[in-house]
SEGULUM-78481 format. One record per residue: z, y, x of N, C-alpha, C in turn; residue in three letters. Coordinates in steps of 0.02 Angstrom, whole numbers, padded with zeros to 5 digits, always signed. Atoms other than C-alpha are relative to their C-alpha. Layout:
BEGIN
ZYXZYXZYXALA;...
REM end
This chain:
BEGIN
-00070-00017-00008-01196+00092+01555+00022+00037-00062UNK;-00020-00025+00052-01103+00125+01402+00058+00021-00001UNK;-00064-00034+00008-00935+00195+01427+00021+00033+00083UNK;-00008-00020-00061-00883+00304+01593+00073-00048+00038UNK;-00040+00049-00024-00757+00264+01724+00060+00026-00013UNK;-00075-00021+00012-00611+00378+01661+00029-00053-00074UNK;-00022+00037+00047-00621+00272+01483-00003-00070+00019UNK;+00002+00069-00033-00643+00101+01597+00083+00008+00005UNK;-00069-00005-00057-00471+00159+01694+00036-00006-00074UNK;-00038-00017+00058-00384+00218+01531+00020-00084-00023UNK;+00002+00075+00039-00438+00037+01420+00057-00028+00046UNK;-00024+00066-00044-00388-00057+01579+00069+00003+00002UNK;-00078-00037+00012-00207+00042+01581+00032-00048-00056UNK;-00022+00014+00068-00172+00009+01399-00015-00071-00020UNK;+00005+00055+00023-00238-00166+01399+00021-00019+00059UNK;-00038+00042-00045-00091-00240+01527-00046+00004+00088UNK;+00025+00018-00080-00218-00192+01683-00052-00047+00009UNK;+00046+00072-00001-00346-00337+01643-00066+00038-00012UNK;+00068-00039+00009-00501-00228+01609-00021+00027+00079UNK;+00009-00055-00060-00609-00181+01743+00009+00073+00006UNK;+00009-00067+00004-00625-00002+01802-00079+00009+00006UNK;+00070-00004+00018-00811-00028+01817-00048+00015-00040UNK;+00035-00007+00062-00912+00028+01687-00059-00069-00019UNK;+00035+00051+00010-01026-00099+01596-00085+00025+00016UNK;+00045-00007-00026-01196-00110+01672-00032-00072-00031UNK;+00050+00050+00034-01353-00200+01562-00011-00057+00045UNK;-00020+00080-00044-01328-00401+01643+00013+00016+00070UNK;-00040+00002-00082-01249-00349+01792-00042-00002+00037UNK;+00062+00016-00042-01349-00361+01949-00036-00052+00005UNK;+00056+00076-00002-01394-00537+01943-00030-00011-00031UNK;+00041-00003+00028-01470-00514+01804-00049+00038+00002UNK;+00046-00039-00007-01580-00362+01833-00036-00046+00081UNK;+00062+00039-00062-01627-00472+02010-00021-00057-00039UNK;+00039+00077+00017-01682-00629+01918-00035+00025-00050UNK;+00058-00034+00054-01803-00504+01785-00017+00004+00052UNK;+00054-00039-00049-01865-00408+01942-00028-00068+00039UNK;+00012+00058-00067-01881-00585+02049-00056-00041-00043UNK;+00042+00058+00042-01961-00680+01894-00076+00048+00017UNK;+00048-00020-00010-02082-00518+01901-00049+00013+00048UNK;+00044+00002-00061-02120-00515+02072-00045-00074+00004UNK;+00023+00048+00001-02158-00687+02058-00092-00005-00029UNK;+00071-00004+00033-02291-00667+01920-00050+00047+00021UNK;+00060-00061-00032-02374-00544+02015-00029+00001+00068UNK;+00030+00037-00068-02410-00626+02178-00076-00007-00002UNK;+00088+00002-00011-02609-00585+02232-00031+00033-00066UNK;+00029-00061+00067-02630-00464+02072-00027+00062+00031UNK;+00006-00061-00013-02710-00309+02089+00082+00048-00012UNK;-00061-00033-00004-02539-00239+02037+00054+00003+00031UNK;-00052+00003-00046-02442-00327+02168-00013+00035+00054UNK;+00019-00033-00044-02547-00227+02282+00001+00072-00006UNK;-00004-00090+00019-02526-00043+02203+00075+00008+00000UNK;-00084-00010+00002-02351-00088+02178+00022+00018+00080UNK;-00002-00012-00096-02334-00121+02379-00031+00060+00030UNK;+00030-00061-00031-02427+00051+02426+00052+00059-00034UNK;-00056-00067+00005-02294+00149+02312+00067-00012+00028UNK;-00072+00015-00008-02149+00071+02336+00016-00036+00063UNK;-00017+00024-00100-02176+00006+02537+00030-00067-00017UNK;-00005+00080-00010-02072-00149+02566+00080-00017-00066UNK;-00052+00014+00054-01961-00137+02408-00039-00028-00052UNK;+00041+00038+00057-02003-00258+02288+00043+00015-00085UNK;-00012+00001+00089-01953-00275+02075+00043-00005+00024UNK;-00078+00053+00015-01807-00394+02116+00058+00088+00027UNK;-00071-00068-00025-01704-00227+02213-00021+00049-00058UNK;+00016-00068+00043-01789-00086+02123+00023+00008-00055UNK;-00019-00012+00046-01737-00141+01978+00090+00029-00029UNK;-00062-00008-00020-01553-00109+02041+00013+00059-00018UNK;-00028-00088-00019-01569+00090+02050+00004+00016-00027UNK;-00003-00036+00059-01566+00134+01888+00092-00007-00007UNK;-00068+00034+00028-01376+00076+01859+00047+00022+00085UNK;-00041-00017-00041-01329+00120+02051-00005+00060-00007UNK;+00000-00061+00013-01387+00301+02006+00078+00017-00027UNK;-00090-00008+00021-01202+00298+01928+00029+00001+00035UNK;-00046+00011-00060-01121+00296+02069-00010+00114+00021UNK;+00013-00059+00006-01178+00493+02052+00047+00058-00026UNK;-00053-00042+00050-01038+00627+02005-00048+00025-00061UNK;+00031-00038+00070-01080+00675+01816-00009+00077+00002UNK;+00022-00062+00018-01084+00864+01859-00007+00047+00098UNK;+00003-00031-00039-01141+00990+01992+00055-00002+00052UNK;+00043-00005-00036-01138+00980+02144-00030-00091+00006UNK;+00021+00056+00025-01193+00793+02086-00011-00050+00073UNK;-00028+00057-00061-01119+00687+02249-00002-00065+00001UNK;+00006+00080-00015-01168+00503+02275+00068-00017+00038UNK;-00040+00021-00031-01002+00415+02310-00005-00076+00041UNK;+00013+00091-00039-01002+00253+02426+00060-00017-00011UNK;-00058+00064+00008-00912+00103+02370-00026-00055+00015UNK;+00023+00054-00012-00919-00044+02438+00017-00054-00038UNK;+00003+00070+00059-00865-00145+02265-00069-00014-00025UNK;+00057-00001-00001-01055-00120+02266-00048-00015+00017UNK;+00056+00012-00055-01143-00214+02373-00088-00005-00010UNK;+00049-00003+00016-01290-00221+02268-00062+00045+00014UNK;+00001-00058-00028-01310-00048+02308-00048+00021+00060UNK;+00007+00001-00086-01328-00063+02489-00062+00019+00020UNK;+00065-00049-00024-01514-00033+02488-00011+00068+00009UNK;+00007-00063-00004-01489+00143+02449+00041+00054+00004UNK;-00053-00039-00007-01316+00197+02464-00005-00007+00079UNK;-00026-00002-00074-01316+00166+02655-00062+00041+00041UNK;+00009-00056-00058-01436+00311+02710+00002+00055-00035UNK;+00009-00063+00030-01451+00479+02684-00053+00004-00052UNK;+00076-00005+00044-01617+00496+02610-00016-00050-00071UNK;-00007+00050+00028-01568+00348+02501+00056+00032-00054UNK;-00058-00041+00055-01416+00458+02417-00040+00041-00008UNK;+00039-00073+00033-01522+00612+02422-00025-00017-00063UNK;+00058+00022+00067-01652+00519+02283+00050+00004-00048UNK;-00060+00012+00047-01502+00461+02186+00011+00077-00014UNK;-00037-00054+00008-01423+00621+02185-00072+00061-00031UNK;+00046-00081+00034-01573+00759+02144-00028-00058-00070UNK;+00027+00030+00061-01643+00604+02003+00067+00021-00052UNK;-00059-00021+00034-01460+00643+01935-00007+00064-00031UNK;+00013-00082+00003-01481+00827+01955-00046+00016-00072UNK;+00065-00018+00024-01643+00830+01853+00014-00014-00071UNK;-00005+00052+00042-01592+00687+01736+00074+00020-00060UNK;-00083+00008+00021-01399+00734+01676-00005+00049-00063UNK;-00028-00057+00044-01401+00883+01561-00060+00044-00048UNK;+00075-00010+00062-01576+00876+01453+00007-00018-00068UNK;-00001+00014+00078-01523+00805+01300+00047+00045-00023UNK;-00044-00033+00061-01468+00883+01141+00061-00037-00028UNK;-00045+00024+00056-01353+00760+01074+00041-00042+00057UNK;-00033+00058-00064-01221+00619+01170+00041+00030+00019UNK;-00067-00017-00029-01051+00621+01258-00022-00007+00086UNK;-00010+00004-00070-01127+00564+01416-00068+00023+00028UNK;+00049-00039-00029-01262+00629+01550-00030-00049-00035UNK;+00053+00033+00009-01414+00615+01499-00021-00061+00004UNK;+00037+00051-00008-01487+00491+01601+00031-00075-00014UNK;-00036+00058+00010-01344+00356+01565-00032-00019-00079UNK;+00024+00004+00042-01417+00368+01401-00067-00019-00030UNK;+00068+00054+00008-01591+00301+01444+00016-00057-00012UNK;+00015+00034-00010-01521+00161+01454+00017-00066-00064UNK;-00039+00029+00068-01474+00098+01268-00049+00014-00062UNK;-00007-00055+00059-01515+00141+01088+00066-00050-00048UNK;-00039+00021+00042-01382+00087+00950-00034-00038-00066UNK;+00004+00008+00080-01477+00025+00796+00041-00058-00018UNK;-00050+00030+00026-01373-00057+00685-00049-00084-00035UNK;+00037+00057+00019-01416-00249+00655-00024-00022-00052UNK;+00022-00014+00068-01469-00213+00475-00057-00008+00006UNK;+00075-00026-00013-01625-00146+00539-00045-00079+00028UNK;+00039+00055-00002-01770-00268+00561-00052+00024+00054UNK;+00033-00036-00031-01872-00161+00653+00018+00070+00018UNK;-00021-00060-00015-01850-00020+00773-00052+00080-00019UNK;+00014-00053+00014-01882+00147+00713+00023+00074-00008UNK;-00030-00044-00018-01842+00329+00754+00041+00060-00039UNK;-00056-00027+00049-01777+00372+00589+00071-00027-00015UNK;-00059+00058+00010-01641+00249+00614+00053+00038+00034UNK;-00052-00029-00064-01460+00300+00678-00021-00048+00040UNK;-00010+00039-00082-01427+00242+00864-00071+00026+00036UNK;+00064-00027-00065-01609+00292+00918-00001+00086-00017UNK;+00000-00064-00019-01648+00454+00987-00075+00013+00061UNK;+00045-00031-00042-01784+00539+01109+00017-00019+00048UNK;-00015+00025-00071-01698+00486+01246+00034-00061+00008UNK;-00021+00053+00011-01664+00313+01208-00023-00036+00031UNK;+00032+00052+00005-01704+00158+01283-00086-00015+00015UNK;+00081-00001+00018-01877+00152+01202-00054+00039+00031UNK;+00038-00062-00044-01915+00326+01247+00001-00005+00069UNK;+00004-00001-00066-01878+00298+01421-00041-00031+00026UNK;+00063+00046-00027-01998+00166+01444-00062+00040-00001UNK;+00074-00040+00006-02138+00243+01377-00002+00067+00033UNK;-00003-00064-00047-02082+00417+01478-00021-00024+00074UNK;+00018+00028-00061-02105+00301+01635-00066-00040+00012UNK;+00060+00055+00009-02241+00194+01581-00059+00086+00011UNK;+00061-00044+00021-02334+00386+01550-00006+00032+00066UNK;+00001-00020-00093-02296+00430+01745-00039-00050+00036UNK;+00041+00034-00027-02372+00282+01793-00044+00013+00004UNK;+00078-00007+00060-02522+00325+01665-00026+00052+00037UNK;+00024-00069-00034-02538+00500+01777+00000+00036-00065UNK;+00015-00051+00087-02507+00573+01576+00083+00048+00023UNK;-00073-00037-00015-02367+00709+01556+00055-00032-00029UNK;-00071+00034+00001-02194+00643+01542+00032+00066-00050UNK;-00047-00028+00045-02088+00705+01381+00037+00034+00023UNK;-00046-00014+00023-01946+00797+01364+00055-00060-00017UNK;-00035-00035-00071-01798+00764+01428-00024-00051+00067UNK;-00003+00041-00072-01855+00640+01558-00049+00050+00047UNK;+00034-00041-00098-01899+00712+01763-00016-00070+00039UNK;+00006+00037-00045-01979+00590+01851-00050+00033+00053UNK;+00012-00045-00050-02021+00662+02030-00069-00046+00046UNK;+00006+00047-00006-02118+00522+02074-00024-00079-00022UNK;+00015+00058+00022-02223+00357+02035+00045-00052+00014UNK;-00049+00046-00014-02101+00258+02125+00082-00005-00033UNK;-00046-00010+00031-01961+00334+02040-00006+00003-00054UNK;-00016+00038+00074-02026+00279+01862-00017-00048+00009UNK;-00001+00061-00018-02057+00117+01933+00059-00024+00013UNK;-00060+00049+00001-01878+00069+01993+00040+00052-00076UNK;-00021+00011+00076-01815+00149+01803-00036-00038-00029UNK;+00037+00053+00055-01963+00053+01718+00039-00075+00019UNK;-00019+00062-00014-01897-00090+01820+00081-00036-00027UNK;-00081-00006+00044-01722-00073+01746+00016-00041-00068UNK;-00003-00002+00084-01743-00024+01580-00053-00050-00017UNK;+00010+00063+00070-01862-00169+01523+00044-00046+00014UNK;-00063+00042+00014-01729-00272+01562+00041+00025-00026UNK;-00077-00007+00041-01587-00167+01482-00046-00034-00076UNK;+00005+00005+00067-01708-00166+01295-00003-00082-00007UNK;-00028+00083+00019-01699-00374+01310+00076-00007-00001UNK;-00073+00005-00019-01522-00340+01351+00027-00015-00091UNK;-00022-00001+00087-01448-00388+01149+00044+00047-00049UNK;-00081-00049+00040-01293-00268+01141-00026+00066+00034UNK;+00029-00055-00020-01404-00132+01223-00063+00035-00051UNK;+00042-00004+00031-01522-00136+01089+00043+00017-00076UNK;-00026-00001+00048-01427-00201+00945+00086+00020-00026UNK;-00066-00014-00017-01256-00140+00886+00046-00016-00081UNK;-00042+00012+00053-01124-00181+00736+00060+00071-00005UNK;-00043-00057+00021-01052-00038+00640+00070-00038-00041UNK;-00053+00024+00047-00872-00058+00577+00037+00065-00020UNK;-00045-00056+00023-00744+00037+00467+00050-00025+00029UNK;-00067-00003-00010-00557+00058+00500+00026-00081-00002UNK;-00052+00087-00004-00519-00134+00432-00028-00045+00034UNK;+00051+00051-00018-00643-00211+00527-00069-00023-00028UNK;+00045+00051-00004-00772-00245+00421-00063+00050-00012UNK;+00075-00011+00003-00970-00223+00446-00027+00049-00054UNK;-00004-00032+00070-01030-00076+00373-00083+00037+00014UNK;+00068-00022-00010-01230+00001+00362+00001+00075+00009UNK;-00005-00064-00025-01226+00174+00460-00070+00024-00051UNK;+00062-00041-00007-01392+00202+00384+00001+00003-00093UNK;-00023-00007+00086-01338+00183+00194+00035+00039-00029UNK;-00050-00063+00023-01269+00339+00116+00018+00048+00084UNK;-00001-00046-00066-01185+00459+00273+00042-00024+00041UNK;-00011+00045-00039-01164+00397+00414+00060+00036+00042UNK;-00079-00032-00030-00972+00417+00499-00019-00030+00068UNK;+00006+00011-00073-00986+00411+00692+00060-00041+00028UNK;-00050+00063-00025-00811+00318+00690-00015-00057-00023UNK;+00010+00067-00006-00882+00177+00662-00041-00047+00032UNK;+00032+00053-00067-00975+00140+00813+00041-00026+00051UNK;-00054+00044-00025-00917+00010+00911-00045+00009+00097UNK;+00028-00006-00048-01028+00076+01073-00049-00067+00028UNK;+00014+00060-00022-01145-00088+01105+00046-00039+00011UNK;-00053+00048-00030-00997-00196+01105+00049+00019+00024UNK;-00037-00025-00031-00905-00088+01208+00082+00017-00011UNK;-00083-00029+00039-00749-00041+01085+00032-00066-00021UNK;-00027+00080+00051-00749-00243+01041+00030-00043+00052UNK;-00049+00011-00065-00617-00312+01143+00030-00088-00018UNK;-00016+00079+00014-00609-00516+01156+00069-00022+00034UNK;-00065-00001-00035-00436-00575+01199+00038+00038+00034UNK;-00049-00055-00032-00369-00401+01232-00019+00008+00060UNK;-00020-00017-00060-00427-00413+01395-00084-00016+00020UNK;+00061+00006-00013-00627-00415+01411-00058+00030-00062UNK;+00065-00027+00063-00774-00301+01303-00045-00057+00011UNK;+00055+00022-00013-00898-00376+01235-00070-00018+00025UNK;+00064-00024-00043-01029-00312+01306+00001-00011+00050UNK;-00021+00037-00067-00957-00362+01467-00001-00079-00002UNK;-00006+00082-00008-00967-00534+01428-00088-00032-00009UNK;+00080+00004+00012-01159-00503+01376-00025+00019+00067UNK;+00012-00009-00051-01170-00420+01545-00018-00053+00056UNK;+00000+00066-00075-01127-00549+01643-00031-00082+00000UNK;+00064+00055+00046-01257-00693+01639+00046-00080+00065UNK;-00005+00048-00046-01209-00868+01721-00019-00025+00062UNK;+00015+00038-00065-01234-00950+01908-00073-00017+00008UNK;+00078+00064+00008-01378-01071+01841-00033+00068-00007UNK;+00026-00057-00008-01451-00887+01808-00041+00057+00036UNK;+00002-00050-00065-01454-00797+01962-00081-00031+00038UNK;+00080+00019-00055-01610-00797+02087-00022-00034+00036UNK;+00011+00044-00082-01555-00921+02222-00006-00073-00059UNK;-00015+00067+00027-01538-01053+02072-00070-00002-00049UNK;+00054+00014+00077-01682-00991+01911-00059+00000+00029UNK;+00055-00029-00020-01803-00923+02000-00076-00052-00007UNK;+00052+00033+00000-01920-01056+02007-00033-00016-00083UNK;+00004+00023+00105-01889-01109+01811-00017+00040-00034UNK;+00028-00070+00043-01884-00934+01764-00079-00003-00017UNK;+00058-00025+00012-02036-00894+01819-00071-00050-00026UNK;+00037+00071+00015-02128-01067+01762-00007+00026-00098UNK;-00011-00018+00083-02057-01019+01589-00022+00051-00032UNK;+00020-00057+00031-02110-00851+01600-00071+00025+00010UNK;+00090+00027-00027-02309-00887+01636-00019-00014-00065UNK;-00011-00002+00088-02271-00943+01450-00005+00027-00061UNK;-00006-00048+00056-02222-00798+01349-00077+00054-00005UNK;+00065-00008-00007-02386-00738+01271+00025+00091+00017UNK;+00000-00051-00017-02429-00566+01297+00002+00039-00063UNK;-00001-00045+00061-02386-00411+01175-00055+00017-00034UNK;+00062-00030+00010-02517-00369+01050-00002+00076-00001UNK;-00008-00068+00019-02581-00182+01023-00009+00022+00064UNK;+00010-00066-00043-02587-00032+01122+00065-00006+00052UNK;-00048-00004-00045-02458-00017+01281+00047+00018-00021UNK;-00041-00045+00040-02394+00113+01180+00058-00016-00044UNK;-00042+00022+00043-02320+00018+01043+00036-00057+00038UNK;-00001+00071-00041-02263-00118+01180+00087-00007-00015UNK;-00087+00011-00012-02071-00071+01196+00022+00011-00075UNK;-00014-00036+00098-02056-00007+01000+00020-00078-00007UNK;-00007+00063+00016-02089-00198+00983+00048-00061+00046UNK;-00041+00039-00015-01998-00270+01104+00081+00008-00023UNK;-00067+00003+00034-01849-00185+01025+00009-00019-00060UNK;-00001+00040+00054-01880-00239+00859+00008-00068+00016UNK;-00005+00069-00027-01876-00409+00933+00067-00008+00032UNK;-00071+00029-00014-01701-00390+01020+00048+00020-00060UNK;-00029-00017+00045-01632-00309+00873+00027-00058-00055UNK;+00003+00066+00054-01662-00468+00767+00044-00063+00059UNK;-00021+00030-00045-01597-00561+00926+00084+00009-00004UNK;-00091-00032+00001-01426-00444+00930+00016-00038-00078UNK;-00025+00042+00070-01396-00527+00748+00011-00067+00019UNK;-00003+00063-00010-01395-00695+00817+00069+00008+00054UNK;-00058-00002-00035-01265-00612+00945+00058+00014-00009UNK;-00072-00011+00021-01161-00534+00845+00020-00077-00066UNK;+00024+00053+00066-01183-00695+00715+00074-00041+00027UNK;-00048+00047-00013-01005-00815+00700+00076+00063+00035UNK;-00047-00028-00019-00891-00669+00764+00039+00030-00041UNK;-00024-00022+00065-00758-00601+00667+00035+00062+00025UNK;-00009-00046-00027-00681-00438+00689+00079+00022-00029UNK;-00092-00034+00023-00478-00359+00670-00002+00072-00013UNK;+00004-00056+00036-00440-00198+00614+00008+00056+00065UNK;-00004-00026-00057-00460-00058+00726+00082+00016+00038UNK;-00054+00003-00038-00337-00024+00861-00017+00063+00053UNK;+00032-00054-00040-00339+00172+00943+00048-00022+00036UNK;-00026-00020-00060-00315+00208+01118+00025+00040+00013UNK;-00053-00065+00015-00275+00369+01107-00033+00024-00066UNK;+00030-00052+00071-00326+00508+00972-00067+00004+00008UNK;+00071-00004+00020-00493+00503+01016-00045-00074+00021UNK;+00057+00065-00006-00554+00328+01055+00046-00065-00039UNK;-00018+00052+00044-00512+00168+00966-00043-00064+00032UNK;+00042+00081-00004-00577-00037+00994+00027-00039-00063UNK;-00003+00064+00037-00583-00194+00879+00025-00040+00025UNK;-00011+00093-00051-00509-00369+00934-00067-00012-00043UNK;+00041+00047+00036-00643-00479+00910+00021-00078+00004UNK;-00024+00078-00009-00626-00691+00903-00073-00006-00006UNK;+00061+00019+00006-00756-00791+00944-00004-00065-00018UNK;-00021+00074-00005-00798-00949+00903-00011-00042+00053UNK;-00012+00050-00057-00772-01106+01003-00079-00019+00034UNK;+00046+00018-00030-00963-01125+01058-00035+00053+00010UNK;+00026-00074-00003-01001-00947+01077-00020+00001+00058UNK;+00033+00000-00079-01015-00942+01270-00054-00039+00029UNK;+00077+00050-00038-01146-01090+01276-00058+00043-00051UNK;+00070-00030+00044-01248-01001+01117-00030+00086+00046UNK;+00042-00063-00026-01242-00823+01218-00046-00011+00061UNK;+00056+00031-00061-01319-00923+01391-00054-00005-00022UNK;+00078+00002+00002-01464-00980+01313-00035+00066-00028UNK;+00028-00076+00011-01491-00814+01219-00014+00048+00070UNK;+00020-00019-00051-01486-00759+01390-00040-00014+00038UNK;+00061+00060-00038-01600-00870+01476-00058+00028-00037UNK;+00040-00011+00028-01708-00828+01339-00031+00095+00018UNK;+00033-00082-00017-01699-00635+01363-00022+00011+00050UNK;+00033-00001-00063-01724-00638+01559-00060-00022+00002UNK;+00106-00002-00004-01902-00742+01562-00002+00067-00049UNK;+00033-00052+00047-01953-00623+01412+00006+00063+00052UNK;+00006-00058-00032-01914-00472+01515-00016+00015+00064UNK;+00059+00019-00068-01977-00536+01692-00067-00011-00022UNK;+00078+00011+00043-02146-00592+01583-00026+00067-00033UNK;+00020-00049+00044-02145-00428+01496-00010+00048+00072UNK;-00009-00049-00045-02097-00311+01649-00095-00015+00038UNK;+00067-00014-00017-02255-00394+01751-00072-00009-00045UNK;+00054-00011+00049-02371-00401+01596-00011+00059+00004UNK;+00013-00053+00005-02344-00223+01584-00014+00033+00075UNK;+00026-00028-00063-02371-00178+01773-00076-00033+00015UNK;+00064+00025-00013-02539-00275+01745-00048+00033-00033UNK;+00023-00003+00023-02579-00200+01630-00036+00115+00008UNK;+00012-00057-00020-02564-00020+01692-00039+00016+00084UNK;+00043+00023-00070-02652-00097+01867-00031-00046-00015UNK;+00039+00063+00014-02770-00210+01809-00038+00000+00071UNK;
REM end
């Protein structure tokens, strides 16, 4: 989730009403169920499908991977209130009991107000890093990454699994509760505009944050400030993955395809470092053919781009998508095999 819901409402205002009020959430739910569904799949009669089932009872990948992104549904500050909406149905596993908001709500608590740097809680901030598509490889001298990035979050959850101590700022209370974030977040770092991001100046054009000093107006938030026909972010259009996609339709192909993707080399450790270097080079192929207009503020403190796309853009971002889901259903249960062999 890269922008809250007062700058959703605002955009949507100022752009004729056509913007959701929703905030953008890494491929929407259908996409985080067709990673978690491909991974349940590959993990049928594993030792890990069986440790998984003793923490997590009768919740499998395909939901779990949901809670990271319904945790938003969390007021950003004390006394940190789970609201129920039913534009949410995704939800539904854990907004409809008590004990189901409680989790939400104290993971909030724990999660919101640990980092040093950022506009938004904490934990909304696991779920990204910014490097700029320059970069070839991810690394933590780079703008956009941070300690509580993305990267770091994996490996903060992967080290709860491990029974090792868990960094700074992440709280996980719970094996099961860095299992449905692990289950998340390796699908957000395949996510392309969650990984990779395009810096611009004032006229629009492409500029290297990491060359000389780097001006903070010229992030475009993962996509978020890049506004396609006035009336849809980009990143929202990366969000949202196609029909043929979803679980009742891939599932079988997915997971055929994702039996495929070999396994990471190296240490566990270096597992997500590399898978972001790998979408980073990916986000270049996403932002690749787009052209960009000169900025356009909202008010005094926020601003967007128009962008144009070209005419075969929506079939080139599907398969990029297709492609990132196996990879991150293949990766998610590689790495739960690998920490349950």
């Amino acid at each position: 989730m890269r922008s809250n819901a007062r700058e959703w409402l605002v955009l949507g205002v100022l752009l004729l009403g056509a913007l959701s009020a929703k905030t953008a959430v890494a491929w929407g739910p259908e996409g985080h169920q067709t990673i978690g569904a491909i991974a349940d799949a590959l993990l049928v009669g594993t030792p890990a499908e069986k440790e998984l089932s003793r923490i997590m009872g009768s919740e499998n990948l395909q939901t779990a991977a949901l809670w990271a992104d319904c945790v938003k549904g969390v007021s950003d500050a004390a006394p940190f209130t789970y609201h129920l909406n039913s534009r949410y149905p995704e939800c539904d596993p854990f907004q409809h009991s008590q004990a189901g908001r409680e989790e939400m709500e104290d993971y909030v608590r724990r999660n919101s107000n640990a980092c040093r740097a950022g506009s938004e809680p904490c934990h909304k901030q696991y779920h990204y890093a910014d490097l700029a598509i320059e970069r070839t490889t991810y690394d933590r001298n780079d703008v956009g990454t941070s300690d509580h990035d993305v990267v770091s979050a994996i490996n903060a959850a992967i080290a709860k699994l491990q029974g090792h101590a868990v960094p700074a700022p992440f709280d996980f209370n719970s094996k099961k509760e860095a299992l449905r974030v692990l289950a998340h977040l390796v699908g957000d770092v395949h996510q392309p505009l969650h990984v990779g991001a395009i810096y611009l100046d004032a006229a629009g054009h492409e500029v290297d944050p990491d060359a000389g000093t780097f001006d903070p107006a010229t992030k475009t938030r993962g996509g978020n400030l890049l506004v396609h026909g006035r009336n849809r972010k980009l990143h929202s259009e990366w969000d949202s993955i196609p029909k043929r996609l979803t679980v009742s339709r891939f599932l079988a192909k997915g997971a055929a395809q994702a039996r495929e993707v070999p396994g990471t080399s190296g240490p566990v450790s270096h597992w997500t470092a590399a898978w972001a270097s790998e979408t980073v080079g990916i986000s270049r192929e996403a932002f690749a053919g787009l052209s960009f207009g000169a900025e356009e503020y909202i008010d005094v403190h926020r601003q967007m781009w128009p962008v144009t796309e070209p005419a075969n853009y929506s079939s080139h971002r599907a398969a990029l998508q297709q492609e990132q889901l196996v990879r991150a259903g293949a990766r998610l249960a590689q790495l739960l095999e690998n920490i349950y062999p």
